[in-house]
C-alpha positions as CSV (number, residue, x, y, z in Angstrom):
1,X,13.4,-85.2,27.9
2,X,14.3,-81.3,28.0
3,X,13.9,-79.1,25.2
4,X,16.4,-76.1,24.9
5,X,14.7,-73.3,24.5
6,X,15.0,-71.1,21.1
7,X,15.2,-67.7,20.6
8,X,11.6,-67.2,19.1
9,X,10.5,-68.7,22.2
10,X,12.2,-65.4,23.5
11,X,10.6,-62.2,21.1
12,X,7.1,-63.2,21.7
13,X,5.6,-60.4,23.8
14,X,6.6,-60.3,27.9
15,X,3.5,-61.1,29.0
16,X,3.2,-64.6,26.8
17,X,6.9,-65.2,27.7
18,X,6.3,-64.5,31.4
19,X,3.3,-67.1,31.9
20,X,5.1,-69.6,29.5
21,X,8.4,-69.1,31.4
22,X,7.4,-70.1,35.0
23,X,8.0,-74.0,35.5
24,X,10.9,-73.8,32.7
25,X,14.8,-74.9,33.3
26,X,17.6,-72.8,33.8
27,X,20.4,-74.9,33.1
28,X,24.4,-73.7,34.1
29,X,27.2,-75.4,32.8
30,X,30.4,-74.6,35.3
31,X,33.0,-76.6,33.4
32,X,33.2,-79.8,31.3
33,X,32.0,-81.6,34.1
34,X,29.9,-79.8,36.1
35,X,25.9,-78.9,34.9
36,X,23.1,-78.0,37.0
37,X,19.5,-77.3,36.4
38,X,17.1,-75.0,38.5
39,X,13.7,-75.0,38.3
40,X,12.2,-71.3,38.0
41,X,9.4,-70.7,40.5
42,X,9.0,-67.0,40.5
43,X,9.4,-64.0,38.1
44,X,8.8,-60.4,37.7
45,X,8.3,-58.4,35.2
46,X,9.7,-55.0,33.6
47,X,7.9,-54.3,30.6
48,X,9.8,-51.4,29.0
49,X,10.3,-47.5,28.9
50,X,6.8,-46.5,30.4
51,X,7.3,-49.0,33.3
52,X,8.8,-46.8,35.7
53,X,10.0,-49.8,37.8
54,X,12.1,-50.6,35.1
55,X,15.3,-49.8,34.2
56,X,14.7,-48.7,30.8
57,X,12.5,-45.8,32.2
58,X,15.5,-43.6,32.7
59,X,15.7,-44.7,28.8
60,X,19.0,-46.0,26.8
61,X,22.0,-46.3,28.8
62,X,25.3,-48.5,29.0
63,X,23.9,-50.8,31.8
64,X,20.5,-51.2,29.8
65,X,21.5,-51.4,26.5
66,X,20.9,-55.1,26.5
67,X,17.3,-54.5,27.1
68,X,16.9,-53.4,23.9
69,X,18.1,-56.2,22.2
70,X,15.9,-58.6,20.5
71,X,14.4,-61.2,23.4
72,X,17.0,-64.1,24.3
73,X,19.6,-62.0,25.9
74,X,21.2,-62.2,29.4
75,X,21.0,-59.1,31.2
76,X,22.5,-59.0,34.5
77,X,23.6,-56.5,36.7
78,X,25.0,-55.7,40.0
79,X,23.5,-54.8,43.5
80,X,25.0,-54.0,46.5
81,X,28.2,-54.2,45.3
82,X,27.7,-58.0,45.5
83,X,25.2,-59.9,43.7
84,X,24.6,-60.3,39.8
85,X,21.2,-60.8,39.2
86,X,19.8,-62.7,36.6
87,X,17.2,-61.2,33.8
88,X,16.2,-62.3,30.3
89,X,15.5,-59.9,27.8
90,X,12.3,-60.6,25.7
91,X,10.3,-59.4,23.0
92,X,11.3,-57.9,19.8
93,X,14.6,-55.1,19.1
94,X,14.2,-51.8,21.1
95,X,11.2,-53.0,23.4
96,X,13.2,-53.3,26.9
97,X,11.1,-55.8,27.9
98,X,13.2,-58.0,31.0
99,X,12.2,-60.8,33.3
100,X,13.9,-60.7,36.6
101,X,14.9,-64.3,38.0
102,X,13.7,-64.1,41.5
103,X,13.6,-67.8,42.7
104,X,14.1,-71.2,41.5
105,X,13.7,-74.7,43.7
106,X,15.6,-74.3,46.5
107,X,16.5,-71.3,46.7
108,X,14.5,-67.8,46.8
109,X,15.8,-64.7,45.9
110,X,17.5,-62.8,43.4
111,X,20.5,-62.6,44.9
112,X,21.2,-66.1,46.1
113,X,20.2,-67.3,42.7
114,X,23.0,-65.4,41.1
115,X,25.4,-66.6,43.7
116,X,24.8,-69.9,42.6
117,X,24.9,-69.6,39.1
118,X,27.9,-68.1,39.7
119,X,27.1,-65.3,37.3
120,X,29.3,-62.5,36.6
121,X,29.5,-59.4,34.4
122,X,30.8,-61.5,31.7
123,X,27.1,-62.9,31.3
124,X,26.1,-59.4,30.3
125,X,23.9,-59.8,26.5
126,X,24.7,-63.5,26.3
127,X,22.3,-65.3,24.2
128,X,20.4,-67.8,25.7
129,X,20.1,-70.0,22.2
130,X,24.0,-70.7,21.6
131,X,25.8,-69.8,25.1
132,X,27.2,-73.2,26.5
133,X,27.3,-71.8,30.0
134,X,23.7,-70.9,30.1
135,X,20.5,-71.4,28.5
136,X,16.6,-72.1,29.3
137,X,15.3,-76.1,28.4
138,X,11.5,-77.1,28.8
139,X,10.9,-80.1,30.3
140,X,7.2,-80.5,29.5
141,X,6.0,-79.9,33.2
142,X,2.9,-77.5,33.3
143,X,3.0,-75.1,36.5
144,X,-0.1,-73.0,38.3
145,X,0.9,-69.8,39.2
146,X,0.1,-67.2,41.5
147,X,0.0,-63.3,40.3
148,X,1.3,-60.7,43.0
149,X,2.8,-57.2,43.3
150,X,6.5,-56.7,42.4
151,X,9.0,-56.3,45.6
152,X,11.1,-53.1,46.5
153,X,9.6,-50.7,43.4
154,X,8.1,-48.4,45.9
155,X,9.9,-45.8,43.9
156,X,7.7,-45.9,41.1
157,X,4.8,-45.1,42.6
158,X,1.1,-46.9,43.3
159,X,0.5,-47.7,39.7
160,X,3.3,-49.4,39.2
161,X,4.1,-51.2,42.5
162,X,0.9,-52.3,42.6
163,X,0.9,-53.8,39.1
164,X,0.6,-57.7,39.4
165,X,3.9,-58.8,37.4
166,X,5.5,-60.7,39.7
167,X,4.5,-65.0,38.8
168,X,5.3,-66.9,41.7
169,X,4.6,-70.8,40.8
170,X,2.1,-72.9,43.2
171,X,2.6,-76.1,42.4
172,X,3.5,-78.2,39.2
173,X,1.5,-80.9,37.6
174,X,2.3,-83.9,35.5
């Protein structure tokens, strides 16, 4: 039986969230009749201002402002004129601490992953604990994971490219 995930779960520090996150449920609800679950099997993550893959290292704007909202959030943004890719906001207010979605069971990247969540703008600071399109369950299962480098951050430079914050799972356990 899945547990939905509660916001505390969410404010702990990025690091504690990250590890605890990979192996965990995303769960979409399209309509009345339609609700899917995804797996996660990889993550990075941004772990605030000083992080100069992050976002939040150009510091408070409109399209970040989410990122300094207490852990639990939805941020999401747009790339290539195309794709809304999923993030979750953790830690406590004014940290702009974010953990990019980057693959769940079946399908691998960003991108495709927002494609089929069907995500939008709208999903933009949605709160994980009380949305009824979207939230994060736990299911009991305990994952291994993998540590590696974060992908396409070559503009931060070696420290921060380098830095091993992406989780990629390797393979779950009963």
């Amino acid at each position: 039986m899945s547990v939905r995930l509660k916001r505390d779960f969410f404010l702990k520090d990025i690091h504690i969230v990250a590890h605890q996150l990979v192996g965990k449920i995303i769960v979409r609800k399209f309509d009345a009749m339609k609700e899917e679950r995804f797996r996660i099997t990889e993550i990075e993550m941004y772990v605030g201002e000083m992080d100069l893959a992050s976002h939040a290292s150009k510091g408070r704007t409109k399209r970040t402002e989410v990122m300094y909202s207490c852990g639990g959030c939805v941020y999401v943004y747009l790339i290539y004129g195309m794709y809304w890719l999923l993030n979750i906001v953790t830690g406590k207010k004014d940290q702009a601490q974010a953990i990019l979605v980057r693959g769940v069971e079946g399908i691998d990247g960003p991108g495709r992953i927002g494609q089929q969540l069907k995500l939008d703008k709208s999903f933009y600071g949605e709160n994980l604990e009380s949305s009824n399109r979207i939230w994060v369950e736990d299911d009991g299962m305990l994952c291994n994971y993998t540590l590696h480098p974060r992908i396409n951050v070559e503009y931060a430079g070696d420290i921060w490219k380098n830095k091993l914050y992406r989780y990629k799972i390797e393979k779950a356990k009963l």
